[in-house]
TORDOKOL-728985 format. One record per residue (C-alpha): residue in one letter; chain; x, y, z. Coordinates in pm, 1 decimal, padded with zeros to 6 digits, always signed. Example, Ala and Ser with C-alpha at 12.3 -4.5 7.8 and 13.67 -1.06 7.14 Angstrom:
<rs>
<"A"; "A"; <+01230.0; -00450.0; +00780.0>>
<"S"; "A"; <+01367.0; -00106.0; +00714.0>>
</rs>
This chain:
<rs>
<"X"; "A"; <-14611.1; -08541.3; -16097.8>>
<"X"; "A"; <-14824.4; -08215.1; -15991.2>>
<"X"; "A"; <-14506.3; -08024.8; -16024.5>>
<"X"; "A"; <-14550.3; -07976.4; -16366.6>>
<"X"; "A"; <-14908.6; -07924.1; -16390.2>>
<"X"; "A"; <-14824.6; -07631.7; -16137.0>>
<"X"; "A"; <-14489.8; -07512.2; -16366.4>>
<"X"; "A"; <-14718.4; -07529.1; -16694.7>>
<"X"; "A"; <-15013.4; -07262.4; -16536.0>>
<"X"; "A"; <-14753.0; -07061.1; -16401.5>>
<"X"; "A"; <-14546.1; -07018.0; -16727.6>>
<"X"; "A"; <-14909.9; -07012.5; -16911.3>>
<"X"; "A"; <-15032.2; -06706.6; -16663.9>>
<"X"; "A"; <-14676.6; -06544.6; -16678.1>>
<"X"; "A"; <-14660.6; -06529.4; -17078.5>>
<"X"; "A"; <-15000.3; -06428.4; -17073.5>>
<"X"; "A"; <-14926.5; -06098.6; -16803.3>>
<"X"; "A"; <-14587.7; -06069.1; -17100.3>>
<"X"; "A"; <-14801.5; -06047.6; -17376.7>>
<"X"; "A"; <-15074.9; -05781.1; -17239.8>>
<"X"; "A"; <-14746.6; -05588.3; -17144.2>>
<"X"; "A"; <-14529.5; -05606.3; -17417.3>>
<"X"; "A"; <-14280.1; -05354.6; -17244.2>>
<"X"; "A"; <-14238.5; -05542.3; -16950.5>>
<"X"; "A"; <-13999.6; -05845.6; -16881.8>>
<"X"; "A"; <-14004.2; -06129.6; -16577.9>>
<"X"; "A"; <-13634.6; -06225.7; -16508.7>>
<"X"; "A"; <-13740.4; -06357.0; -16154.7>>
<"X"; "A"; <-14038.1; -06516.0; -16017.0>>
<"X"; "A"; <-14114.4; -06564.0; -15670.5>>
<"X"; "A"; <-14339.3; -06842.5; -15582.9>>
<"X"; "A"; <-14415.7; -06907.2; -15213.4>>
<"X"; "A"; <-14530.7; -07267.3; -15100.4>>
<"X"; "A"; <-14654.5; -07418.5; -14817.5>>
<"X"; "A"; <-14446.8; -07662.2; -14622.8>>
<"X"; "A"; <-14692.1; -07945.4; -14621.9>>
<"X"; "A"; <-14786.2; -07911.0; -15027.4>>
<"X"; "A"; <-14541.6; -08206.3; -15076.7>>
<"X"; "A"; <-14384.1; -08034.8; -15401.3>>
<"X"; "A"; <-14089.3; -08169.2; -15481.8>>
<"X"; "A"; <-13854.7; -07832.4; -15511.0>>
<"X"; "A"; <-13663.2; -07953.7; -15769.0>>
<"X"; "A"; <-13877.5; -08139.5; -15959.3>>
<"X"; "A"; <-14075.8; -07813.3; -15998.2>>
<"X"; "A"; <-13700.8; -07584.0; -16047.7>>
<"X"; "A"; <-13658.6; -07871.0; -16353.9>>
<"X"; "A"; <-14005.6; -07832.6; -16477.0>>
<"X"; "A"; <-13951.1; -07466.4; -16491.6>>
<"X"; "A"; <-13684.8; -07441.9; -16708.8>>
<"X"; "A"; <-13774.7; -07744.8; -16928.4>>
<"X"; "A"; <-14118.6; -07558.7; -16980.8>>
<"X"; "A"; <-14012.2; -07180.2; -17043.2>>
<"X"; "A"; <-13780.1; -07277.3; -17319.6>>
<"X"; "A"; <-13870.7; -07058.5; -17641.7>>
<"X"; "A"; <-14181.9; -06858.4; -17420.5>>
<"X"; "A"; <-14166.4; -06548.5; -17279.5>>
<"X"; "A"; <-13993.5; -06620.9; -16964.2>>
<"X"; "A"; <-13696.3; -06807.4; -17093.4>>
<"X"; "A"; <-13408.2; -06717.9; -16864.2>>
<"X"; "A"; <-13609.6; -06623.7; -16595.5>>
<"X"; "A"; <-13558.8; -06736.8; -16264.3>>
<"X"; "A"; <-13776.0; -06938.5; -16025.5>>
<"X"; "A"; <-13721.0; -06868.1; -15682.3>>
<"X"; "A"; <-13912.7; -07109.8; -15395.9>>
<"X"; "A"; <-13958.5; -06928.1; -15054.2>>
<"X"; "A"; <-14126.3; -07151.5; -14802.8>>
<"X"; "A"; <-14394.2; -07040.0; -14645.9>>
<"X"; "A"; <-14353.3; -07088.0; -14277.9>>
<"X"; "A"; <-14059.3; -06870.2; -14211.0>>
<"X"; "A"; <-13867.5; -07159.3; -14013.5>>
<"X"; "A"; <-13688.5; -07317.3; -14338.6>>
<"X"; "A"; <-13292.9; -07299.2; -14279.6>>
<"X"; "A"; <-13296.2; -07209.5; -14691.5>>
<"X"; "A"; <-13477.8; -06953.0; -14905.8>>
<"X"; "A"; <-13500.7; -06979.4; -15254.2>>
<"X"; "A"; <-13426.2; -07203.6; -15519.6>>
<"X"; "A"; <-13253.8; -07502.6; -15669.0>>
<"X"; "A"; <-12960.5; -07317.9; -15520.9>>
<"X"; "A"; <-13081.4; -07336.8; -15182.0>>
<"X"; "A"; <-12996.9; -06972.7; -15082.3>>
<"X"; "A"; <-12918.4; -07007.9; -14742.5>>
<"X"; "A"; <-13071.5; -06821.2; -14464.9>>
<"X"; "A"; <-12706.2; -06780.7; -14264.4>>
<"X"; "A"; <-12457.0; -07060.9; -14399.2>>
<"X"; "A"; <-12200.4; -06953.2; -14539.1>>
<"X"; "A"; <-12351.2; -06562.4; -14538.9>>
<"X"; "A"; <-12083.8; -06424.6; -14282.6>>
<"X"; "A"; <-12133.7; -06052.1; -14317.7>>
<"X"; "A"; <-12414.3; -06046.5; -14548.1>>
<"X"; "A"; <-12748.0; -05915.5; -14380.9>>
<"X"; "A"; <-13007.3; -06167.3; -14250.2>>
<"X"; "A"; <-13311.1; -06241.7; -14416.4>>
<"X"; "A"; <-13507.8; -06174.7; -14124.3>>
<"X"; "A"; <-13394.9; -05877.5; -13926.8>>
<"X"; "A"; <-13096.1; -05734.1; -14148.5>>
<"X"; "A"; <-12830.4; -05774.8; -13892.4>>
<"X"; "A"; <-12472.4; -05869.8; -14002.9>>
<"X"; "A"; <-12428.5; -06284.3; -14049.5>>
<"X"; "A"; <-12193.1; -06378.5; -13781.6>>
<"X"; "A"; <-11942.8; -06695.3; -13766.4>>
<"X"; "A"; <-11801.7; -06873.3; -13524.3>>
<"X"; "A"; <-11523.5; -07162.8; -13546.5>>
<"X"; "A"; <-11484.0; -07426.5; -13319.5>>
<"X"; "A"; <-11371.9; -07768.1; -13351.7>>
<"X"; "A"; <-11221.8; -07690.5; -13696.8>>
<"X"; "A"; <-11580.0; -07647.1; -13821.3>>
<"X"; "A"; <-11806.3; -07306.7; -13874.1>>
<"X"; "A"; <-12105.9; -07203.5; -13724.0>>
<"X"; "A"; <-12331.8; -06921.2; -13869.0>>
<"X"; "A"; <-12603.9; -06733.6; -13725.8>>
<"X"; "A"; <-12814.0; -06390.0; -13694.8>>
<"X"; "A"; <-12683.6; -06233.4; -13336.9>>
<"X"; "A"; <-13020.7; -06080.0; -13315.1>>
<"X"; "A"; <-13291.1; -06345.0; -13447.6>>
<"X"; "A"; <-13086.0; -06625.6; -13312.6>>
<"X"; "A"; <-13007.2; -06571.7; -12931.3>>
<"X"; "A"; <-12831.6; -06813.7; -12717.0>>
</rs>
């Protein structure tokens, strides 16, 4: 399992960066990966917080963005959504209001800008 090989150098370079800078705290980390690295995003998200325990970064959050801009999620274990379920909030992408739609008693989201008909 590579994903904790990765989540071990990461929390290892991160506590390292903590201890240098003694006034500075990481409560979020972005980590951007390639679509075809074949990490297993929550296997890494698990390795993450089993690993940070009693270090520097305990609490801090690990935030996946995928690399090729494409991904229908950004983020996390939490899958933060790139429109579902965002009605109102600003897209990712462009910053233009999240639209819905209903039809057939089901909801369809989208960016009115990025995501022409």
């Amino acid at each position: 399992m590579h994903e904790f090989s990765i989540a071990a150098n990461l929390v290892e370079k991160l506590s390292e960066f903590v201890r240098e800078n003694p006034d500075k705290k990481i409560c979020e980390v972005r980590l951007e990966i390639g679509e075809l690295s074949h990490i297993e995003h929550d296997q890494l998200h698990f390795c993450y917080e089993s690993i940070t325990k009693e270090t520097p970064l305990e609490g801090s959050t690990l935030r996946i963005d995928l690399s090729d801009g494409q991904s229908s999620y950004i983020g996390s274990s939490e899958r933060f959504w790139r429109v579902y379920e965002r009605e109102g909030e600003p897209c990712v992408n462009c910053g233009t209001k999240i639209r819905r739609i209903a039809h057939g008693g089901r909801s369809t989201y989208f960016c009115p800008k990025c995501q022409r008909r």
